[in-house]
C-alpha positions in Angstrom: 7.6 5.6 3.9 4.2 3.9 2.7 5.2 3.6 -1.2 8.2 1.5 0.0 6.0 -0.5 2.3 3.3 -0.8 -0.8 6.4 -2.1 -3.1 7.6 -4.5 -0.5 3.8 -6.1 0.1 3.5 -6.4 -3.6 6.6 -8.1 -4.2 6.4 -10.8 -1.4 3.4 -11.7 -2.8 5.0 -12.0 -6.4 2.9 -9.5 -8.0 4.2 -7.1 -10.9 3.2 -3.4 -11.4 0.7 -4.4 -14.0 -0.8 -7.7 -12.5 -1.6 -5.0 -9.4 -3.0 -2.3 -11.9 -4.7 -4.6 -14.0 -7.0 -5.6 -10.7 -7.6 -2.3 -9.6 -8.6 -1.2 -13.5 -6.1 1.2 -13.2 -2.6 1.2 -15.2 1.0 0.2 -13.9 2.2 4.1 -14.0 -0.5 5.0 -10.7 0.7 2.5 -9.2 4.6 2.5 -9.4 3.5 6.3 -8.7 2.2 5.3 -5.0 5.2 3.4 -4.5 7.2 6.0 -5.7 5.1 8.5 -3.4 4.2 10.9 -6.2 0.9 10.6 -5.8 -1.3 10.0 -2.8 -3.3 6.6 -2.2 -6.8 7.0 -1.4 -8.5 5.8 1.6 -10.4 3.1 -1.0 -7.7 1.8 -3.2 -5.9 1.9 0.4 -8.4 -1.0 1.3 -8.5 -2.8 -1.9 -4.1 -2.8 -2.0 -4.5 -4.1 2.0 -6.6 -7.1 1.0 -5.1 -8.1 -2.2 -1.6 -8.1 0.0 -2.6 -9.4 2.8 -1.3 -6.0 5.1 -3.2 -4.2 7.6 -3.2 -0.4 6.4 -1.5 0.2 10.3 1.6 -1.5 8.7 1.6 0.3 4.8 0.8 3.7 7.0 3.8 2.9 9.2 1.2 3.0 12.4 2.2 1.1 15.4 0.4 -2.2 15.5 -0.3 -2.1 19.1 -2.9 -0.8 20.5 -3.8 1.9 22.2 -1.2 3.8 20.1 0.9 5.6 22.0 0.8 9.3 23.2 2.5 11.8 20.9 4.6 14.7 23.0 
């Protein structure tokens, strides 16, 4: 659920694979493997990817954006 989020932040704002990588000094294979959900994001590259697109990590995480979140049962 969060790599297709990820993909679909990146692509609004007209960023490629390696323009993305090339920010986070890291290569276009990690991340088209976070979009692809092979590997986990990080709680820090989770920040970084949320301000470069412009996304709360709520939203990439598939949270409700309301708060308080709502009771599981």
């Amino acid at each position: 659920m969060y790599g297709e989020r990820l993909r679909k932040a990146r692509k609004e704002k007209k960023l490629t694979l390696t323009e993305v990588a090339d920010l986070l000094h890291t290569t276009h294979a990690t991340i088209s493997r976070y979009e692809n959900e092979k590997i986990n994001v990080d709680a820090e590259t989770l920040a970084v990817l949320c301000r470069l697109y412009h996304v709360s990590a709520d939203y990439i995480l598939g949270l409700p954006t309301d708060l308080p979140y709502p009771e599981e049962k």
